[in-house]
MIMAR-172956 format. One record per residue: residue in three letters; x, y, z of N, C-alpha, C in turn. Coordinates in steps of 0.1 Angstrom, whole numbers, plus 5000, padded with zeros to 4 digits. Atoms other than C-alpha are relative to their C-alpha. Layout:
REM residues N
R   kolro   n_xx   n_yy   n_zz   ca_xx   ca_yy   ca_zz   c_xx   c_yy   c_zz
R     ALA      X      Y      Z       X       Y       Z      X      Y      Z
...
***
This chain:
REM residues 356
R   kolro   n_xx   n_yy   n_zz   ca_xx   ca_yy   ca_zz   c_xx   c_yy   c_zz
R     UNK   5012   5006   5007    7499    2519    6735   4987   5008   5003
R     UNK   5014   4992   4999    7466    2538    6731   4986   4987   4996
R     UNK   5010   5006   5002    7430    2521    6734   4996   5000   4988
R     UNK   5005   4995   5011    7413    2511    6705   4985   5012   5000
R     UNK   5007   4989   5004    7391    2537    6689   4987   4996   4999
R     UNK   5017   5002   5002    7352    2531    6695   4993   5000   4980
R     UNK   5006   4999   5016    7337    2522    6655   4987   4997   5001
R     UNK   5015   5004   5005    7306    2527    6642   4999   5000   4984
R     UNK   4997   5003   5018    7302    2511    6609   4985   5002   4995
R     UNK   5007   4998   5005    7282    2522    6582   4991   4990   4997
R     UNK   5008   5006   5001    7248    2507    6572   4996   5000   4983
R     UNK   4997   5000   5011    7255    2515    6538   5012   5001   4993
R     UNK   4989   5000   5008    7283    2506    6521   5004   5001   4987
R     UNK   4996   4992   5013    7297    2524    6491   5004   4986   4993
R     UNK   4992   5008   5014    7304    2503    6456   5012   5007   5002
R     UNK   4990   4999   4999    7341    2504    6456   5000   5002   4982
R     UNK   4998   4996   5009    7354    2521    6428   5010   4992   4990
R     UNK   4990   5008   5011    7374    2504    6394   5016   5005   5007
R     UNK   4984   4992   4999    7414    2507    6405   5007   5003   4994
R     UNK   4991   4991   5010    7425    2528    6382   5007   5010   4996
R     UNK   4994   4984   5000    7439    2563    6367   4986   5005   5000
R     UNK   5011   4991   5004    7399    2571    6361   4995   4999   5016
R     UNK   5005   4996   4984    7399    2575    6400   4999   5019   5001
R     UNK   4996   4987   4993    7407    2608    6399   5006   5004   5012
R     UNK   4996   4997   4992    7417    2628    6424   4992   5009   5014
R     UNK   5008   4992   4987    7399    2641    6455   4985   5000   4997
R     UNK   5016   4996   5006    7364    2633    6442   4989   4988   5006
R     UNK   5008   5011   5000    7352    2597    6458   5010   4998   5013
R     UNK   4994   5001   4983    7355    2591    6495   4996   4985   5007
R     UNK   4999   5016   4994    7359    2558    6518   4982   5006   5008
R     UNK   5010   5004   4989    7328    2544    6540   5000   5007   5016
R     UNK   5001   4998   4986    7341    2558    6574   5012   5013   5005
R     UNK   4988   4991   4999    7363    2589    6587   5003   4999   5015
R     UNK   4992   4996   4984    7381    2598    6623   4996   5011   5004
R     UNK   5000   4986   4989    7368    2628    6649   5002   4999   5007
R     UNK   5003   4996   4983    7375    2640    6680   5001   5014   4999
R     UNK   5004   4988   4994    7364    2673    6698   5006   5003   5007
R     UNK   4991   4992   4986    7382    2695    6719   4990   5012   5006
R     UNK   5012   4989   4992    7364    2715    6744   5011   5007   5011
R     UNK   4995   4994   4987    7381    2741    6766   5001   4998   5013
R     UNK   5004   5005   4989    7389    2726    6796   5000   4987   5004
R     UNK   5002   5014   4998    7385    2691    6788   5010   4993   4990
R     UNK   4990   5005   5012    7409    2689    6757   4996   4993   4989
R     UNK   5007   5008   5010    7406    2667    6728   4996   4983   5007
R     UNK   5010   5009   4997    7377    2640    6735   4993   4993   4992
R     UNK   5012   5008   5005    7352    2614    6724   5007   4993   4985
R     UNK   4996   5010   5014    7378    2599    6694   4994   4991   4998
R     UNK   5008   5012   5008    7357    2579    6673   5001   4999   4982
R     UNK   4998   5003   5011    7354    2563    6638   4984   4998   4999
R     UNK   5011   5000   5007    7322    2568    6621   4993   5000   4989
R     UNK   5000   4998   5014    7304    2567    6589   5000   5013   4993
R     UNK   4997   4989   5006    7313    2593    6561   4986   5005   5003
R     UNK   5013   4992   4997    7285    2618    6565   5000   5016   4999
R     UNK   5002   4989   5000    7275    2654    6562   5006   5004   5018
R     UNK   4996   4999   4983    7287    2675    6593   4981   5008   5003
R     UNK   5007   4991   4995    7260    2696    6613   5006   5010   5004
R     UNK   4992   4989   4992    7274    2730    6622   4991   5013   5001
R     UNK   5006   4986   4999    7260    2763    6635   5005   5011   4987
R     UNK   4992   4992   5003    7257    2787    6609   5009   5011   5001
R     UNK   4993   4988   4994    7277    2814    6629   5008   4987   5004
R     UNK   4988   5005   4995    7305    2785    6636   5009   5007   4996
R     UNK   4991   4991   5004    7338    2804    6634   5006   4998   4986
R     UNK   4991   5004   5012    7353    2784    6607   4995   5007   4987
R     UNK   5006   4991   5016    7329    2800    6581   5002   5014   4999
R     UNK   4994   4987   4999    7338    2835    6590   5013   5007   5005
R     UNK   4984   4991   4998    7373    2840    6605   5012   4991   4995
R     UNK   4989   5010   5002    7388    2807    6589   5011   4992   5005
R     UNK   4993   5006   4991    7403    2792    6616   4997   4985   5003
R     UNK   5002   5013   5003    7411    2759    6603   5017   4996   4996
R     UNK   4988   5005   5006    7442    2738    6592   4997   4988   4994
R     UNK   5005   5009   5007    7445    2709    6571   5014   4994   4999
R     UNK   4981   5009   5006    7476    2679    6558   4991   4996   4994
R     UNK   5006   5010   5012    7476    2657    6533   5012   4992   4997
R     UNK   4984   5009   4998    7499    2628    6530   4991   4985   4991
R     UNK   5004   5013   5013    7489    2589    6510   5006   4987   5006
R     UNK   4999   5014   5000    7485    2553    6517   5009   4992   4986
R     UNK   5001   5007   5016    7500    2529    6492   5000   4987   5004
R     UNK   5005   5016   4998    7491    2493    6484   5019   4997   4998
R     UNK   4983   5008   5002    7528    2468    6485   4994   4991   4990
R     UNK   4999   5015   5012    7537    2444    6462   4998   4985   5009
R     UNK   5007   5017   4995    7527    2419    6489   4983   5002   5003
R     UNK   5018   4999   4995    7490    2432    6494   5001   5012   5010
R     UNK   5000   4992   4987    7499    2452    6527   5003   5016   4999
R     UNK   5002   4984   4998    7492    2489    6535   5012   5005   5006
R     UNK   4994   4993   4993    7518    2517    6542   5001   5009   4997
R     UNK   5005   4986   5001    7522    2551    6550   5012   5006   5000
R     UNK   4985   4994   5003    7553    2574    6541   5001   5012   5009
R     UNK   4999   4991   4991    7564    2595    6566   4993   5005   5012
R     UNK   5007   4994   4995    7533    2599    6588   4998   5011   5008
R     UNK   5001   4988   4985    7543    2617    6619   5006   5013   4998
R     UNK   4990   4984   5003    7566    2644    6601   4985   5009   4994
R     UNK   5019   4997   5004    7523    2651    6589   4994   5009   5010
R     UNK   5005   4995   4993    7514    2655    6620   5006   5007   5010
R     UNK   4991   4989   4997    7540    2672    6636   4996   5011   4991
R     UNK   4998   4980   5007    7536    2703    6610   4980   5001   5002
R     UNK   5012   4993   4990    7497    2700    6624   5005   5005   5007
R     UNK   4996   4987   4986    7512    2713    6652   5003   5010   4996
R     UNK   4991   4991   5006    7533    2736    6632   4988   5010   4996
R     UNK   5010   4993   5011    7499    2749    6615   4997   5003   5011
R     UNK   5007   4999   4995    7482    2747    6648   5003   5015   5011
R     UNK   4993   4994   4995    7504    2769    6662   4998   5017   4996
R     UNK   5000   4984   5002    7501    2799    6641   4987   5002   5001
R     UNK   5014   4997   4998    7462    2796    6639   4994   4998   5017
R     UNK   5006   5002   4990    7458    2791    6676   4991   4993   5000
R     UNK   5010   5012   4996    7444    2760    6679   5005   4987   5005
R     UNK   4994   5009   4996    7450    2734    6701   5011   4989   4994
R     UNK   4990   5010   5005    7481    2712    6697   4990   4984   5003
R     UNK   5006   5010   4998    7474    2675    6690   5012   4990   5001
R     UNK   4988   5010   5000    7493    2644    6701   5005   4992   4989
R     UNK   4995   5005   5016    7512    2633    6668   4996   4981   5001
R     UNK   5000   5015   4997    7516    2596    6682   4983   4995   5000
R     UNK   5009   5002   5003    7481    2593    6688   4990   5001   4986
R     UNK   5008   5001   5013    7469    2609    6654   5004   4990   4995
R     UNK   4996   5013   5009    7491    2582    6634   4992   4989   5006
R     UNK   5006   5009   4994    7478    2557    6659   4986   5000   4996
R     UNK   5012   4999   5004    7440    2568    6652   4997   4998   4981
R     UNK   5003   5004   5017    7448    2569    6612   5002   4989   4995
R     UNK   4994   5011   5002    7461    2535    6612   4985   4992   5005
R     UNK   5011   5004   4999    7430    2523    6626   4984   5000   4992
R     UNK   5010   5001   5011    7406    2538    6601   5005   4996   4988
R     UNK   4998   5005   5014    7429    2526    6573   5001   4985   5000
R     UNK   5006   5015   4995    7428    2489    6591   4990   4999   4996
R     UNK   5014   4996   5003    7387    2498    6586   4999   5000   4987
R     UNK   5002   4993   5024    7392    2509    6545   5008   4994   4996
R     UNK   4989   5009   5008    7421    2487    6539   4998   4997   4984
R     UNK   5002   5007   5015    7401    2472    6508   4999   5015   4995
R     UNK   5001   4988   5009    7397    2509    6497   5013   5007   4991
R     UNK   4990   5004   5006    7435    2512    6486   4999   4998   4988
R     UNK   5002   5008   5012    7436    2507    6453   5015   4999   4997
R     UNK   4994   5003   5002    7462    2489    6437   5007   5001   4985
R     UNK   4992   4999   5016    7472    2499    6398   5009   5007   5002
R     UNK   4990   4987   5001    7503    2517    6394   5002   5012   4999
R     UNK   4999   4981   4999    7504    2553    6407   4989   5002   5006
R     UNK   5012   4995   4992    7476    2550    6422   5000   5002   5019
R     UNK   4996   4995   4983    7471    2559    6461   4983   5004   5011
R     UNK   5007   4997   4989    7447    2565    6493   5004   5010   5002
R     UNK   5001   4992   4992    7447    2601    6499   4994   5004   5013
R     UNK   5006   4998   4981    7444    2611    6536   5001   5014   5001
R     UNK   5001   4984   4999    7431    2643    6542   5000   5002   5020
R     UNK   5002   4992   4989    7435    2658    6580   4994   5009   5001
R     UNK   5005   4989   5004    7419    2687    6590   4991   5005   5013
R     UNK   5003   4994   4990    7409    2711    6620   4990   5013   4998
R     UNK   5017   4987   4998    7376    2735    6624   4999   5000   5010
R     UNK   5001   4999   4991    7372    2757    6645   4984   5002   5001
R     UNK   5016   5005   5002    7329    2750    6655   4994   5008   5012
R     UNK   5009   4992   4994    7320    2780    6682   4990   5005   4996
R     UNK   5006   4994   5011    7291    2795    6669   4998   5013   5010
R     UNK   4992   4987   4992    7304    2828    6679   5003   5013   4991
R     UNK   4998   4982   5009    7304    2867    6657   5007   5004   5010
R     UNK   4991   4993   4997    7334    2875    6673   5014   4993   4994
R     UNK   4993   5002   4998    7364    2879    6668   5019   4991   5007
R     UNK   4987   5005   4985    7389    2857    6691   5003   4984   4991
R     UNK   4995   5017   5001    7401    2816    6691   4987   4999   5004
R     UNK   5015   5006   4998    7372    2796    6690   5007   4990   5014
R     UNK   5001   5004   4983    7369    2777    6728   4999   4982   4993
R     UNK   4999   5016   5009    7358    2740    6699   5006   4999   4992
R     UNK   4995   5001   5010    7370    2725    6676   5000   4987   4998
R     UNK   4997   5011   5006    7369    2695    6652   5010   4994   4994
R     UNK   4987   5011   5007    7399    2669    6640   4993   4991   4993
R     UNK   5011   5013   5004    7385    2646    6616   5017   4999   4989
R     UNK   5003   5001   5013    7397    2626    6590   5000   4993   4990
R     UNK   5010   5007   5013    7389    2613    6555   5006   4996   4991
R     UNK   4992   5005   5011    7401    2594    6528   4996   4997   4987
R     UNK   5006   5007   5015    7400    2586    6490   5012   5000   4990
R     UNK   4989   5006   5012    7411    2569    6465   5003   5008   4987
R     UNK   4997   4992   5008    7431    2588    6441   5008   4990   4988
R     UNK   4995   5001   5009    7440    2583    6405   5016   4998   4998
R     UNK   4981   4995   5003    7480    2581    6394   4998   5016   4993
R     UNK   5001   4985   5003    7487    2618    6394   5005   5002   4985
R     UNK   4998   4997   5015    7503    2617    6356   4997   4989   4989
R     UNK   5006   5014   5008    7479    2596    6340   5008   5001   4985
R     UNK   4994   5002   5014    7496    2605    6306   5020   5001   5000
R     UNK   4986   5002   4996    7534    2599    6322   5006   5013   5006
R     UNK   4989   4985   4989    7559    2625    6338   5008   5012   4988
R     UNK   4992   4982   5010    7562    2656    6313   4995   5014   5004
R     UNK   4997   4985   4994    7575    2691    6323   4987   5008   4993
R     UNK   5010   4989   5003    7549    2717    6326   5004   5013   4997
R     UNK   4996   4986   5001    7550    2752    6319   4992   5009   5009
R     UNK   5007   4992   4993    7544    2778    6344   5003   5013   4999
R     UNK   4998   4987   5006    7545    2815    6345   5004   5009   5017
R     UNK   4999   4991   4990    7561    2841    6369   4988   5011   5008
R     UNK   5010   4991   4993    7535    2857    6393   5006   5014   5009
R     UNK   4995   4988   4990    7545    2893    6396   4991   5010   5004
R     UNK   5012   4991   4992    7509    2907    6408   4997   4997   5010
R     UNK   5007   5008   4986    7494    2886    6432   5011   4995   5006
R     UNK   4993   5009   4983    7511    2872    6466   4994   4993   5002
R     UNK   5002   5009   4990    7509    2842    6484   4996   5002   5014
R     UNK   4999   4999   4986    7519    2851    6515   5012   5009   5004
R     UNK   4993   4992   4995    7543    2870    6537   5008   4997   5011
R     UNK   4989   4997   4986    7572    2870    6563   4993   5003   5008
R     UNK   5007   4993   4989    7551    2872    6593   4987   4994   5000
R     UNK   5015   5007   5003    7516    2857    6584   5000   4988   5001
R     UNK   5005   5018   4997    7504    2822    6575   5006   4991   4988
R     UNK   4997   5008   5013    7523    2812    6545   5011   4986   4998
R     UNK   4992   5015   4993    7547    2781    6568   4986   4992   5001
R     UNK   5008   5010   4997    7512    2770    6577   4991   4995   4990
R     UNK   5008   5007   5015    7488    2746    6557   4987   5003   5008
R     UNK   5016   4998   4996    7455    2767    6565   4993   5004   4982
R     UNK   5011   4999   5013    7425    2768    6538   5006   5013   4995
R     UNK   4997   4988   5008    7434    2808    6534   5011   5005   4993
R     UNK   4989   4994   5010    7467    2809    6518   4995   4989   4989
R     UNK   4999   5008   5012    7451    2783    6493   4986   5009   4990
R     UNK   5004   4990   5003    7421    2806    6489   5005   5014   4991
R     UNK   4993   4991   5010    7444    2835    6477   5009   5000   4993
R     UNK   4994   4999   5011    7462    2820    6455   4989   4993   4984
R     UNK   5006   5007   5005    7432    2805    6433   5000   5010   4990
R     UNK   5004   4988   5013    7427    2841    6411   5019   4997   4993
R     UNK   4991   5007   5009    7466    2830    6400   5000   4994   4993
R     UNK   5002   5011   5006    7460    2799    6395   4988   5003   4986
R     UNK   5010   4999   5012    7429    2808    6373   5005   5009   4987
R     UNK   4995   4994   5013    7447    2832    6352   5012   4990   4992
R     UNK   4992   5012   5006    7476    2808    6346   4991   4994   4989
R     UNK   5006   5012   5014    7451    2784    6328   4997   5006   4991
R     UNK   5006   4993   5018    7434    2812    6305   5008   5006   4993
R     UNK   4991   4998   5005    7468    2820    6297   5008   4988   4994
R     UNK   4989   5006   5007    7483    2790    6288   5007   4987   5005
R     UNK   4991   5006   4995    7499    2775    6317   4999   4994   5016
R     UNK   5007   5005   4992    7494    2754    6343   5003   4999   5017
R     UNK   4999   5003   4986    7512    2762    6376   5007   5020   4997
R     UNK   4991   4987   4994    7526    2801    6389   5014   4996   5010
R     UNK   4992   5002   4990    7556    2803    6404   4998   5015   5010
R     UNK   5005   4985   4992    7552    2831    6434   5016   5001   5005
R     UNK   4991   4995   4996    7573    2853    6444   5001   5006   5013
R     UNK   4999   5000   4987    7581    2869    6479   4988   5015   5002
R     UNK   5015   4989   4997    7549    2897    6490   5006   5011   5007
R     UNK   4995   4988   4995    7574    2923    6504   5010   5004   4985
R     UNK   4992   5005   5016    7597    2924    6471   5000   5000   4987
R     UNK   5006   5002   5012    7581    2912    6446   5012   4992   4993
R     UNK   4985   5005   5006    7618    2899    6439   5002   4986   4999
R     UNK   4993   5007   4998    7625    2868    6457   4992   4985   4996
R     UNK   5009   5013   5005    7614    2829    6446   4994   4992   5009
R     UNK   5006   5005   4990    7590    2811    6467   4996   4987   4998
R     UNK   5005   5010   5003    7569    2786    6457   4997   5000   4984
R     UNK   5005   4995   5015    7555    2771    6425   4986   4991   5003
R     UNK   5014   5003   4996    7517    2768    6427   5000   4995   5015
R     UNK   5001   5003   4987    7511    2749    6457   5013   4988   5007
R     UNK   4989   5009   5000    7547    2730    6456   5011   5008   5006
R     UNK   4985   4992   4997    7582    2740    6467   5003   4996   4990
R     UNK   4992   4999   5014    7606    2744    6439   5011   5000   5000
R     UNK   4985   5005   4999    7640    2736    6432   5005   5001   4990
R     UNK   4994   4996   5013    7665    2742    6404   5014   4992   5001
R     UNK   4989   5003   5008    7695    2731    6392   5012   5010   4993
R     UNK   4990   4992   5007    7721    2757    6387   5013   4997   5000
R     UNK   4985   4999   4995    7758    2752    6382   5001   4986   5003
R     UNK   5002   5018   5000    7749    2708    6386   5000   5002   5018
R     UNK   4999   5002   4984    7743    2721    6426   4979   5000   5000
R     UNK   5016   4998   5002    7703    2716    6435   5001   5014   5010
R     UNK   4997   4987   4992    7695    2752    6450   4979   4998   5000
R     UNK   5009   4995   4996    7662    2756    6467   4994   5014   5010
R     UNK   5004   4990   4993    7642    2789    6483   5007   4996   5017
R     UNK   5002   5001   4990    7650    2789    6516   4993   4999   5011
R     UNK   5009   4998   4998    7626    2783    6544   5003   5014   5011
R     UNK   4997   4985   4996    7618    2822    6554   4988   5001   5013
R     UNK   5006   4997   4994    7587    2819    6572   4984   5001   4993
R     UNK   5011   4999   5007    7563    2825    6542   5000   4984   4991
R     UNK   5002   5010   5003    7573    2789    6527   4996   4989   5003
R     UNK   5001   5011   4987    7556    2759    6539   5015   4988   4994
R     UNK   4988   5009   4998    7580    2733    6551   4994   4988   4997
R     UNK   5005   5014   5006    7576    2703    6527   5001   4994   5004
R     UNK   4994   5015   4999    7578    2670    6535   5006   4994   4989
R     UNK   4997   5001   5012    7584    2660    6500   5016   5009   5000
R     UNK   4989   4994   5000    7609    2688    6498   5013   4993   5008
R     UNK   4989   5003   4992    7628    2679    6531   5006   4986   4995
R     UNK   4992   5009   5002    7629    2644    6516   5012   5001   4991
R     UNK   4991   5002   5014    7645    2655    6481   5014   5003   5006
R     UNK   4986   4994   4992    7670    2673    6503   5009   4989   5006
R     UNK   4990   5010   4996    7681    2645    6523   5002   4987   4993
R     UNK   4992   5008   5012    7683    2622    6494   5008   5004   4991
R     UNK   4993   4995   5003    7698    2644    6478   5017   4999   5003
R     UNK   4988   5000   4988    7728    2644    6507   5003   4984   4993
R     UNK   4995   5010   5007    7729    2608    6504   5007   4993   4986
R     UNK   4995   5005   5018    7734    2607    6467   5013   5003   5000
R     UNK   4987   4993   5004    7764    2628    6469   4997   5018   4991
R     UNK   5000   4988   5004    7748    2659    6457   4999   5014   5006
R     UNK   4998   4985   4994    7756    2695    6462   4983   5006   5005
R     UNK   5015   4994   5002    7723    2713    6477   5005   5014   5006
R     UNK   4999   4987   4996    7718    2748    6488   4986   5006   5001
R     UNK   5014   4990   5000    7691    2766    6505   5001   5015   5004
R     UNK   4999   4987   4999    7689    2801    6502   4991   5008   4993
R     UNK   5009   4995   5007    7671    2832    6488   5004   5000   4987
R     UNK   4997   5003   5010    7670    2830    6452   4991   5016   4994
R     UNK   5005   4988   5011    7660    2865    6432   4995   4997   4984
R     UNK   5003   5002   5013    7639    2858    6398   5011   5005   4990
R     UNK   4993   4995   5005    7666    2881    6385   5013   4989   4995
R     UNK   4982   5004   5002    7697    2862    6390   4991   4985   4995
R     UNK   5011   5014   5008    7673    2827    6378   5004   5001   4984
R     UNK   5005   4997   5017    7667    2847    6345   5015   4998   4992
R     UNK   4987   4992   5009    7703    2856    6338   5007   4986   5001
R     UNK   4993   5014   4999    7713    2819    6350   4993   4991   4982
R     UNK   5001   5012   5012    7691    2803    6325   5003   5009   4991
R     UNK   4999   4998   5015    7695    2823    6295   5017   4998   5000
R     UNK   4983   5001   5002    7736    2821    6303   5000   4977   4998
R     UNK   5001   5015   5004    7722    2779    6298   5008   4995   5016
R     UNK   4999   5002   4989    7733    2776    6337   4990   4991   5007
R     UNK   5007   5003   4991    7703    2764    6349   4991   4984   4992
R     UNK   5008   5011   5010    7692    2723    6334   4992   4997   5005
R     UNK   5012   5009   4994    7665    2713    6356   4992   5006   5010
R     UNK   5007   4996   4995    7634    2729    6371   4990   4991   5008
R     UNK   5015   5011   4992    7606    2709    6396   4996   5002   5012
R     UNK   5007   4999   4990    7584    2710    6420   5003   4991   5007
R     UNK   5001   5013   4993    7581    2685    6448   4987   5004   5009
R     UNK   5018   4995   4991    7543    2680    6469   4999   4985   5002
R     UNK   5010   5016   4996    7526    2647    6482   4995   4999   4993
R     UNK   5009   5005   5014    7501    2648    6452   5010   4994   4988
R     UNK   4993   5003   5016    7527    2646    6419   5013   4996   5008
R     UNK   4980   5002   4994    7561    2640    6443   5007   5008   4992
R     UNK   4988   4994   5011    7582    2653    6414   4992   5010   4993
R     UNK   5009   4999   5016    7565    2679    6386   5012   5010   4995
R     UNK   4993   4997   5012    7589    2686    6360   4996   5013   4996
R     UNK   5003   4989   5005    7590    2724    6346   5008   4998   4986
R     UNK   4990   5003   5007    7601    2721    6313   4997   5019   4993
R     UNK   4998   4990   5010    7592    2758    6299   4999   5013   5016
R     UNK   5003   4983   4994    7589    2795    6321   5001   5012   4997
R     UNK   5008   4987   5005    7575    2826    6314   5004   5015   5011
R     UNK   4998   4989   4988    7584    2860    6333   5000   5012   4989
R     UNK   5002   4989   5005    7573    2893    6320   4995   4993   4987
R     UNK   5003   5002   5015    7570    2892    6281   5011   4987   4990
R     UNK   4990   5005   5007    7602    2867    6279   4991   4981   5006
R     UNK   5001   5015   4999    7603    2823    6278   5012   4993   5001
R     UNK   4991   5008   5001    7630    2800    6287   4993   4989   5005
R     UNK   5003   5018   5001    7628    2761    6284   5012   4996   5008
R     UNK   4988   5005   4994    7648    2738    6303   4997   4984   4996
R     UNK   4999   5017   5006    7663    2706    6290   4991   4993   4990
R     UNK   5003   5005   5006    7650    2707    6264   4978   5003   4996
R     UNK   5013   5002   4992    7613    2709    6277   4999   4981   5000
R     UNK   4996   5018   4991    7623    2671    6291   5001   4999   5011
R     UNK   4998   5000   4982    7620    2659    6324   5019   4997   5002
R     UNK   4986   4999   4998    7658    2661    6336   5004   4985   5006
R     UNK   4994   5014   4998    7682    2631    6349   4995   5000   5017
R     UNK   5002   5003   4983    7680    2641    6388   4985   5004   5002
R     UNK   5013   4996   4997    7643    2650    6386   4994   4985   4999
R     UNK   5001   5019   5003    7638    2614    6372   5007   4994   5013
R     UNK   4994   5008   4993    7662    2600    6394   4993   5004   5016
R     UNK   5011   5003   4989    7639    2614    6427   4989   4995   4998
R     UNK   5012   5007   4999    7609    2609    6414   4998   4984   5001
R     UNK   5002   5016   4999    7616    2570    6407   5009   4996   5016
R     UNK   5001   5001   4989    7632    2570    6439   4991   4997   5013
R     UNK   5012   4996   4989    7608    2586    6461   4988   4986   4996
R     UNK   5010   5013   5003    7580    2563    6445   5002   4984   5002
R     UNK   4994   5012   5000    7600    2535    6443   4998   4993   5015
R     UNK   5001   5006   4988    7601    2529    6481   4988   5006   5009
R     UNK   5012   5002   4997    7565    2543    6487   4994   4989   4996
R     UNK   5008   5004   5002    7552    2517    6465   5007   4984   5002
R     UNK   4996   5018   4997    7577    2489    6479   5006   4995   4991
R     UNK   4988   5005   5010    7597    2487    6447   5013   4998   5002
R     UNK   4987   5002   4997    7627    2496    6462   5009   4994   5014
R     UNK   4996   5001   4987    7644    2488    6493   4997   5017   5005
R     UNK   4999   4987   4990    7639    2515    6525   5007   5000   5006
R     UNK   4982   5000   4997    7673    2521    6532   4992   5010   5014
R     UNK   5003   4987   4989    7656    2553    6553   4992   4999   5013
R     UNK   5010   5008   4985    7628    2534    6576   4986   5016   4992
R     UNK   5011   4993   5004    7602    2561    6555   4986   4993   5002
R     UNK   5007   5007   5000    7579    2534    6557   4992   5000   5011
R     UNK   5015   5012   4990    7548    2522    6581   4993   4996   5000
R     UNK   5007   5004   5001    7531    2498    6578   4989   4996   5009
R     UNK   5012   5006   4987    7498    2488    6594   5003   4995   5009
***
């Protein structure tokens, strides 16, 4: 058991937003967030709950010039009895470690973060909103705050974090997108930062991203940054196929982060009875699968959309569709899954759940 968390409540309290799809996403934040400090020597200190607010930072803190930061993101949902839970929490804060690790920055105690996030969402409870598909995004997130022109690991550092109410991610229902093969730009690399969830692999992939849209289409799939060959991600999702009625996903190499989302599809997957396979996948041998009509079902999986359907893709000067450009049977059948026992529709056969 850990002490409760010192609160200082706001003296202005935000109008609570309509619960709807016109929430958007990442744009309108609760009344109160979670810090603590770590200081060399003394470790992480002073955990408290305070009101949302501007930070103060030296401008020479490291985080603005050598980007030594990490970040999660994971989602509250309201129950069909009123009551708050959280899907998977600690597998969250476990891959903080995981991030924390390659950025050198102090490890944090997983049990305690859940413990601390459960406390500010006890605090925002009424912030939740409750229409269908809608959700409490929880943002985590680590800066490093020496104010220091060098070099090195910063000696501080900040944990905070913050929440808001988010929109249902497909306000106009669950249809396959079209994305396009990225064979200029890289993500990331075997050896670098492309397992961890830091700001700068999201940084360089945003000139993709922006070409995508004035082309047409609304997610990249990347390929491997030594190669140019092999299949990695698609936009900021893992990716998964359908070849042969087996699901076949990238492998994790080192440049992929390790989904949570993903891991689930996988082990529901298992339970269902279906064939999976993770390994490297070559754009090549993809291409020659779908046009030989091998290949019926393309999607992403992420915390924001859970599921996103690809129903068309693009590589060089060529296009194949899949199913139709229709969301597929097993892409459906996770997505209403996975949601299903986030939002307390289904039974939790798995214990994914926690509630307050």
């Amino acid at each position: 058991m850990y002490p409760a968390i010192p609160v200082t409540r706001t003296q202005k309290p935000a109008a609570k937003p309509a619960s709807d799809t016109s929430l958007g996403f990442g744009q309108i934040f609760t009344d109160h967030m979670f810090i603590m400090d770590y200081v060399e020597g003394q470790g992480w200190i002073d955990a408290r709950i305070v009101p949302y607010a501007p930070l103060s930072l030296a401008p020479s803190a490291m985080v603005f010039h050598y980007g030594q930061a990490i970040f999660e993101g994971l989602k509250a949902y309201r129950q069909p009895d009123g009551q708050v839970a959280l899907f998977r929490p600690r597998l969250n804060f476990e891959r903080v470690n995981q991030s924390n690790a390659r950025m050198v920055i102090p490890p944090v105690d997983p049990d305690f973060c859940v413990h601390a996030l459960k406390e500010l969402l006890r605090l925002e409870a009424d912030w939740v909103p409750s229409a269908p598909g809608t959700s409490l995004y929880i943002r985590p997130f680590i800066i490093a705050t020496d104010a220091c022109l060098g070099v090195r690991p910063s000696h501080t550092y900040k944990f905070m974090i913050i929440l808001s109410p988010s929109g249902a991610y497909y306000a106009q229902g669950l249809n396959p997108v079209s994305i396009y093969v990225e064979d200029e730009y890289v993500r990331a690399v075997k050896g670098g930062t492309g397992f961890a969830k830091t700001p700068g692999n999201y940084a360089a992939s945003l000139i993709a991203q922006a070409n995508a849209y004035k082309a047409g289409y609304v997610q990249v799939l990347w390929l491997d940054g030594v190669h140019r060959r092999y299949i990695e991600e698609v936009g900021s999702m893992n990716v998964f196929f359908v070849i042969d009625n087996k699901l076949v996903t990238p492998a994790l190499n080192g440049s992929i982060l390790p989904g949570i989302t993903r891991r689930t599809v996988l082990e529901l997957a298992e339970k269902l009875g279906y064939a999976t396979e993770e390994r490297q996948i070559a754009v090549d041998e993809l291409w020659a699968a779908a046009k030989a009509g091998r290949v019926s079902e393309v999607f992403g999986s992420g915390t924001a959309a859970v599921i996103s359907p690809v129903g068309a893709l693009k590589y060089e000067q060529d296009v194949v569709t899949f199913n139709e450009g229709r969301i597929g049977p097993l892409s459906q059948t996770f997505y209403d899954t996975i949601t299903g026992v986030q939002y307390g529709l289904l039974p939790d056969k798995h214990a994914w759940m926690e509630r307050l």
